[in-house]
C-alpha positions as CSV (number, residue, x, y, z in Angstrom):
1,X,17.0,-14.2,-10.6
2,X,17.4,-10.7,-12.3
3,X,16.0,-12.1,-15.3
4,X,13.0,-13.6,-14.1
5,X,12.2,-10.6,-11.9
6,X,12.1,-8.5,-15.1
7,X,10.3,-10.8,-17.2
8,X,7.6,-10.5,-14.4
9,X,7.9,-6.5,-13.9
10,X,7.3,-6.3,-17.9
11,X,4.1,-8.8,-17.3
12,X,2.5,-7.1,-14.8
13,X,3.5,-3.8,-16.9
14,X,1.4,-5.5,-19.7
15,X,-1.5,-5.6,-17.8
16,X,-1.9,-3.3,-15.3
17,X,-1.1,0.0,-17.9
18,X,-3.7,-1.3,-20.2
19,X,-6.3,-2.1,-17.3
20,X,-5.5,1.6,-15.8
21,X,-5.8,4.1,-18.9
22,X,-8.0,2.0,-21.5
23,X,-10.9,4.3,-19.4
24,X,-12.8,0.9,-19.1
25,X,-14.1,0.6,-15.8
26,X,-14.5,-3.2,-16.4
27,X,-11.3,-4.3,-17.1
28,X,-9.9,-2.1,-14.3
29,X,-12.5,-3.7,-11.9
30,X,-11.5,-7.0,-13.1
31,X,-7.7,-6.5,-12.7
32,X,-8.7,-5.0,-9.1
33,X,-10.9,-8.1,-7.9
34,X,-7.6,-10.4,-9.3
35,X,-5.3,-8.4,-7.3
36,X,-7.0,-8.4,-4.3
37,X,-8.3,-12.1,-4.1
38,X,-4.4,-12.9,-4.4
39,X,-3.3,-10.4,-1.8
40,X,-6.7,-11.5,0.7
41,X,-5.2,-15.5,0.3
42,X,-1.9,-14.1,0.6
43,X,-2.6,-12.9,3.8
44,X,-4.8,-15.6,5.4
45,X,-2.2,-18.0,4.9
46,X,-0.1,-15.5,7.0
47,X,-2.0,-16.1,9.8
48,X,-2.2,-19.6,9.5
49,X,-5.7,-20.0,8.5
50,X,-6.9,-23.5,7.3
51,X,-8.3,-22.9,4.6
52,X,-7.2,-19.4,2.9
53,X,-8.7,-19.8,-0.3
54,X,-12.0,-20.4,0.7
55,X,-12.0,-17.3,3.4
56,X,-10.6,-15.0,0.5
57,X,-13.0,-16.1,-1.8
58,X,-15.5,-14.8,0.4
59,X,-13.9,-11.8,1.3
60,X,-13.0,-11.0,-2.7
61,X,-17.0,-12.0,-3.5
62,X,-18.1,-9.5,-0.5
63,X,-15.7,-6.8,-1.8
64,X,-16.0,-7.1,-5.8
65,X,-20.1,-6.6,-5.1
66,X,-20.2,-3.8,-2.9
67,X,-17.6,-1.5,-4.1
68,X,-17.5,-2.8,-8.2
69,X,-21.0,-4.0,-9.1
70,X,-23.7,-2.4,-6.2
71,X,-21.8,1.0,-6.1
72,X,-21.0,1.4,-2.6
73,X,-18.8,4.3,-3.3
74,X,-20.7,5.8,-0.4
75,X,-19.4,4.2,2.4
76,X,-15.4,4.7,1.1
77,X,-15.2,6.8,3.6
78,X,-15.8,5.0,6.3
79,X,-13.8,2.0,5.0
80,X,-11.0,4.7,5.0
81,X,-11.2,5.7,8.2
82,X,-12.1,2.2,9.7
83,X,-8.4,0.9,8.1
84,X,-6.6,4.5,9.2
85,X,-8.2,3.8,12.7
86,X,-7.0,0.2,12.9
87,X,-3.4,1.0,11.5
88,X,-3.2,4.0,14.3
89,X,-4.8,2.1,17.3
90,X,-3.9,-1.4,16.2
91,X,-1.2,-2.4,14.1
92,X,1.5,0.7,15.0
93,X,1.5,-0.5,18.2
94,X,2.3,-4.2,17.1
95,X,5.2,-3.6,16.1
96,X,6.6,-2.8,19.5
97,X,4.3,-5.0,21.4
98,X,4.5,-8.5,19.4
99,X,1.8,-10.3,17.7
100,X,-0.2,-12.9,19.1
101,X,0.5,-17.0,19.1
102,X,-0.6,-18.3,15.3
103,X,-2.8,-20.7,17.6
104,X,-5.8,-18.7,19.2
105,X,-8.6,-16.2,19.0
106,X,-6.3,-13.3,19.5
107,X,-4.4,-14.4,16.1
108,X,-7.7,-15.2,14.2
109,X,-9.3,-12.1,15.3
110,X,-6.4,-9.8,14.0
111,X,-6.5,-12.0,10.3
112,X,-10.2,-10.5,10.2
113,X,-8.9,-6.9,11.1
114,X,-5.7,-7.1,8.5
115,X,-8.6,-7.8,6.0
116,X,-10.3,-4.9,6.9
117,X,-7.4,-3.0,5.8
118,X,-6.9,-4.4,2.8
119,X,-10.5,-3.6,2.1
120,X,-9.3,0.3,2.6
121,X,-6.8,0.0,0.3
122,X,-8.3,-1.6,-2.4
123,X,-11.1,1.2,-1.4
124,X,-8.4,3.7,-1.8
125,X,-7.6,2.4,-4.8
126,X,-11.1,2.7,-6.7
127,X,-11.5,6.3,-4.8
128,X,-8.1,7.4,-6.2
129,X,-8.5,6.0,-10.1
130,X,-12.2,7.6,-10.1
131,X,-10.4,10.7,-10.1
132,X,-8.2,9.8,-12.7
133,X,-5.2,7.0,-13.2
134,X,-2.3,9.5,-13.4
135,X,-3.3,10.6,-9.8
136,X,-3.6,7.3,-9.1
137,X,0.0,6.5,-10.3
138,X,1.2,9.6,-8.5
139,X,-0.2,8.7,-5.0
140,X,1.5,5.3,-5.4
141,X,4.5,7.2,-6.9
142,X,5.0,8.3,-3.8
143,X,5.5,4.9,-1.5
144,X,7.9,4.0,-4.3
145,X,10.3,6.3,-4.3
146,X,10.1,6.2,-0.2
147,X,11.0,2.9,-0.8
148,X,13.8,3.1,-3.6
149,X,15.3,6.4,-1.3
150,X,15.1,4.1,1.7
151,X,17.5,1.5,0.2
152,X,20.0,3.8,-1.0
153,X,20.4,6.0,1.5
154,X,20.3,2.8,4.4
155,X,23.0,1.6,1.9
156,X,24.9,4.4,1.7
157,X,24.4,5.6,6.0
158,X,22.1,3.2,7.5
159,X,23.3,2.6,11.5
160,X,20.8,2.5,13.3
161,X,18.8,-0.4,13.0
162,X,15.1,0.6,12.5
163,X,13.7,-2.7,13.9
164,X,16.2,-5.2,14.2
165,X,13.8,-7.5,15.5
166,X,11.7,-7.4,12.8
167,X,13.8,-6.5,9.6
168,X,17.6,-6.3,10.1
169,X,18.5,-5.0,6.6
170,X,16.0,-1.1,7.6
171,X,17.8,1.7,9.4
172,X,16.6,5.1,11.1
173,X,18.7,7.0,8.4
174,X,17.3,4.5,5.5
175,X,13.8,5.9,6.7
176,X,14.9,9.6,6.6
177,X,16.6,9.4,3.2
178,X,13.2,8.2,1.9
179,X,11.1,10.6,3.7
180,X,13.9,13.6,2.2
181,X,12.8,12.0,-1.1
182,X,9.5,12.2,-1.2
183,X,9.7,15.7,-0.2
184,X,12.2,17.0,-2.5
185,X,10.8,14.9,-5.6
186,X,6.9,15.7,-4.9
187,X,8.1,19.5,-3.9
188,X,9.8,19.8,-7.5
189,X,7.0,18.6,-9.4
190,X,4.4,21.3,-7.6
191,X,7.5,23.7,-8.6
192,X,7.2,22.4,-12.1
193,X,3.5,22.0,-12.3
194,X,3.0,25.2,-14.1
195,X,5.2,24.3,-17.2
196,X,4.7,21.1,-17.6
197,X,1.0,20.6,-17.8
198,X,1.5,16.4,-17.1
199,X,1.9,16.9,-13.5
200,X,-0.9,18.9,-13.0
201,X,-3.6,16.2,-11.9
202,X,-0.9,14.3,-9.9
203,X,-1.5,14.0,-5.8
204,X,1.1,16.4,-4.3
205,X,0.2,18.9,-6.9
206,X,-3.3,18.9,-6.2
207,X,-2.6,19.0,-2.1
208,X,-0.7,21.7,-2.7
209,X,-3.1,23.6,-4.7
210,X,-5.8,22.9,-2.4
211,X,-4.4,22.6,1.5
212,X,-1.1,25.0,0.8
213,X,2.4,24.1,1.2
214,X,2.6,23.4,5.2
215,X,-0.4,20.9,5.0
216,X,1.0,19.3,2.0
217,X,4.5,18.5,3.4
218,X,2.6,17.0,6.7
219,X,0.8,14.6,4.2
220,X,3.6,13.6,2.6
221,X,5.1,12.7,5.8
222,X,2.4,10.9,7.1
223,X,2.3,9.1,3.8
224,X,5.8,7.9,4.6
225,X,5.4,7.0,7.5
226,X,2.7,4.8,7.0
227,X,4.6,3.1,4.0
228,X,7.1,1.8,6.4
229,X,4.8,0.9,9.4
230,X,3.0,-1.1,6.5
231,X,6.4,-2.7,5.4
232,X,7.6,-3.5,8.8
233,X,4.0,-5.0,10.1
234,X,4.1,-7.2,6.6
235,X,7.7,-8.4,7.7
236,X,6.3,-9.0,11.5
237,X,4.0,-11.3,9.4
238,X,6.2,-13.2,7.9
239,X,8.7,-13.5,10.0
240,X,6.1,-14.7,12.8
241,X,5.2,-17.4,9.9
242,X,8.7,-18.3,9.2
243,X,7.8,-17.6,5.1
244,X,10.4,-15.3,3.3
245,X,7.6,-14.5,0.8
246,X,4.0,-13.8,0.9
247,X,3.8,-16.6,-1.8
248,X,5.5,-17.1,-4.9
249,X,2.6,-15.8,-7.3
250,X,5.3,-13.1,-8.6
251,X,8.3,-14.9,-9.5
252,X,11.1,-13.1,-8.4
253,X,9.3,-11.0,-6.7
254,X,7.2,-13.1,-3.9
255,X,3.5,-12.5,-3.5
256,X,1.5,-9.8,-4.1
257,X,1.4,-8.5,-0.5
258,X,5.2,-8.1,-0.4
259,X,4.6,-5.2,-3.6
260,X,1.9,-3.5,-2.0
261,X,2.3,-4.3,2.0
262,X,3.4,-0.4,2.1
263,X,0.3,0.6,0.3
264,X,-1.8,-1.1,2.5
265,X,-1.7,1.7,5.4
266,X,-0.8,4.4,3.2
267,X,-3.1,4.8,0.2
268,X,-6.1,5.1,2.5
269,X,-4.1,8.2,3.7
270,X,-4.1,9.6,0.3
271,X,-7.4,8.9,-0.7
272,X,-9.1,10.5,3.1
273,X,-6.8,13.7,2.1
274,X,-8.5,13.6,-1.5
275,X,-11.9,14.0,0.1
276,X,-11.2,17.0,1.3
277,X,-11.0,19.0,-1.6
C-alpha cells in the first residue's frame, strides 16, 4: 500500500508542477477542467445520483466555458461568496443536524448545492494561480499542514472525540494542534519574509502585509476551521453512502474529493480575503 501511494504522489507530482509553473495558461486550464470533472463525478455518485458521469459532464462543460474559455473572471466573486454562504448557512450545520435520506428531493437538491461549492473552489483556484502559483501553493500549504498537525497531535493527545458520529479517528485536541500549526508555521514565514525573498508572494505574507497581524491570524483560523468542516462534511458523505473512498481514481489514495474535500470550503476563504487587497 505504501508503495503504490507513493508511486501515485510522484504521478500527480509529475503533472501538476509542470501544469502550475510552465506559465501556460492552457495546460493549467486543462489539468484544472480534469481535476474537477473527476471530483464533480466523485461527488454525484455520493449522493446516489443515477447517472454521475453524465451530470458532471455537464457541470465540467458549464464550468470549463465560463471561467477558462469566455473569461468570466468577473463573477469569481460571487461564486466565492455563493460557496462561503452555503458552507456557513448550509453544510456547518449538517454536520450536527444529519443529512437527508439518499432517496428524495431534499438529497438531490443538496447534490446541486455541493456542486456549487466545488464551482467556488475550483473558482478559488483560478483566482489564486492568476496571482501567481507559489501563492497558490502557499494558500493550499496551509490546509496541509492543518491536516498533517491534526494527525500528530490527535495521535499524540487526541481525547475528545471531534465527531464520533461522523469520523471516530478526529479529536478536539487533533484540531487545535493543527490550528497551533498553521499559526506558528505561517507566523515564521511573515517573520522570515524579509530575508528570504521566496516567501514573499506567499498568502500569509501578503495578509499580513496588507490587513496587519490581528486580521491575519483570524484568517488563518477561519482557514482552519473551514479545512475540517470540509473534511468532516466529505466523511458525513461517505459514511451516509457506506463508500470508504470517494473512488479509487488515486490508488492508494481514494478519489480525488478525499485530497481536496478540505479545500473545498476553505480556498474560497483564501481567495475572498485576496480580493481585498
Amino acid at each position: 500500500m505504501l508503495k503504490t501511494r507513493i508511486i501515485t504522489a510522484l504521478v500527480l507530482l509529475a503533472v501538476l508542477l509542470p501544469a502550475l509553473f510552465l506559465n501556460y495558461f492552457p495546460v493549467f486550464a486543462a489539468v484544472l477542467t480534469v481535476f474537477f470533472a473527476a471530483a464533480a463525478w466523485e461527488s454525484f455518485r455520493l449522493f446516489g445520483n443515477k447517472r454521475p458521469l453524465l451530470v458532471a459532464a455537464f457541470w465540467t462543460v458549464a464550468f470549463a466555458y465560463t471561467f477558462l474559455h469566455a473569461g468570466g473572471h468577473s463573477a469569481a466573486k460571487f461564486w466565492l461568496l455563493l460557496s462561503l454562504l452555503i458552507w456557513l448557512l448550509r453544510f456547518t450545520p449538517t454536520l450536527k443536524l444529519g443529512l437527508p435520506p439518499l432517496e428524495g428531493t431534499g438529497n438531490v437538491m443538496l447534490s446541486l448545492i455541493y456542486a456549487v461549492t466545488l464551482v467556488g473552489c475550483f473558482v478559488a483556484i483560478l483566482v489564486l494561480y492568476l496571482r501567481s502559483p507559489l501563492y497558490l501553493l502557499s494558500a493550499m500549504a496551509l490546509v496541509w499542514i492543518a491536516d498533517i498537525g491534526a494527525y500528530f497531535a490527535g495521535k499524540a493527545f487526541g481525547k475528545r472525540k471531534l465527531a464520533p458520529s461522523i469520523s471516530p479517528g478526529k479529536s478536539w485536541e487533533g484540531a487545535i494542534g493543527g490550528w497551533i500549526a498553521v499559526l506558528v508555521l505561517a507566523s515564521l514565514s511573515i517573520v522570515l519574509a524579509g530575508s528570504v525573498p521566496l516567501l514573499a508572494d506567499t498568502f500569509a505574507v501578503r495578509v499580513q502585509a496588507a490587513l496587519g497581524w490581528g486580521a491575519t491570524l483570524a484568517v488563518l483560523s477561519l482557514i482552519v476551521a473551514a479545512s475540517v468542516v470540509g473534511d468532516l462534511f466529505e466523511s458525513q458523505l461517505k459514511r451516509r453512502a457506506g463508500m470508504k473512498d470517494s473512488s479509487t481514481l488515486l490508488p492508494g489514495h481514494g478519489g480525488v474529493l478525499d485530497r481536496i474535500d478540505a479545500l473545498v470550503p476553505a480556498l474560497p476563504v483564501a481567495a475572498w480575503v485576496s480580493n481585498l487587497f
